[in-house]
Every structure is written in structure tokens, then in C-alpha cells.
N, C-alpha and C positions, 0 to 999 in steps of 0.2 A: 775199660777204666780210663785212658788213655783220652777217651774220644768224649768223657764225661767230664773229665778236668780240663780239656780245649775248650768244650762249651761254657764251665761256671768263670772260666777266664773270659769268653770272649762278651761275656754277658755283664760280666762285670764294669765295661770299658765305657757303654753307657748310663751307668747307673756312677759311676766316679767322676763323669763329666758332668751330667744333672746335678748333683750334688757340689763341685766345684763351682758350677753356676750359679746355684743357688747361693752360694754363700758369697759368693763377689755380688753379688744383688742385693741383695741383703745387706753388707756391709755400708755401700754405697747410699740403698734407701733407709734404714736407720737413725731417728735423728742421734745426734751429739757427735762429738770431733772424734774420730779414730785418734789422731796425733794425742788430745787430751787424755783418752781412754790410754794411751800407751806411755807417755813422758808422766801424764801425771798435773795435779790443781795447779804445783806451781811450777810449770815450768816457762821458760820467759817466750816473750811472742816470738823472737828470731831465731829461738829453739822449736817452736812448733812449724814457721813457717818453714824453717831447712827440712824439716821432718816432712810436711806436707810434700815440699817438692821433690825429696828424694825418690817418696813413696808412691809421685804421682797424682795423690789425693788432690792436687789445685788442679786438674784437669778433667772438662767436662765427660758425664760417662758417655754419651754416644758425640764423639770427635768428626 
């Protein structure tokens, strides 16, 4: 039993990284602003852009 829940663990460790990848990809290829999706229509541009850079989003995905 022991040696059945090591393996659904250790199997899992790939499958939560694919997935975490997938979703940072995905975020990234997606059109529309994350920053807007989150602050919202009206939120002012020096509010989106603080958001951008805190979050990283003004930097290119492969640096």
C-alpha cells in the first residue's frame, strides 16, 4: 500500500508541472491584458502599469 501511494505521488509531480506550464503559456499567449482582466474597465493606466510591473507582465516571455 505504502509503495502504491509513493508511485501516485511521484507521478503526480509531472503531471502538476505540465499543467502549471500550461497555464503560464497560456496566460501569456491569450489575447487581452491580464492587468485589465484583474483591476478591471476602469482602472487608471498608472494603476495597470504598477500592476504590470509588479506582476512582471512588461517582460518579455523568453528573456
Amino acid at each position: 500500500m505504502i509503495a502504491y501511494t509513493l508511485r501516485q505521488l511521484l507521478s503526480a509531480v509531472p503531471t502538476l508541472f505540465g499543467v502549471v506550464t500550461l497555464v503560464f503559456i497560456l496566460v501569456r499567449i491569450v489575447p487581452g491584458d491580464p492587468a485589465i482582466a484583474v483591476l478591471g474597465d476602469n482602472a487608471s493606466e498608472q494603476a495597470l502599469q504598477a500592476f504590470r510591473e509588479r506582476m512582471g507582465l512588461n517582460e518579455p516571455l523568453l528573456a
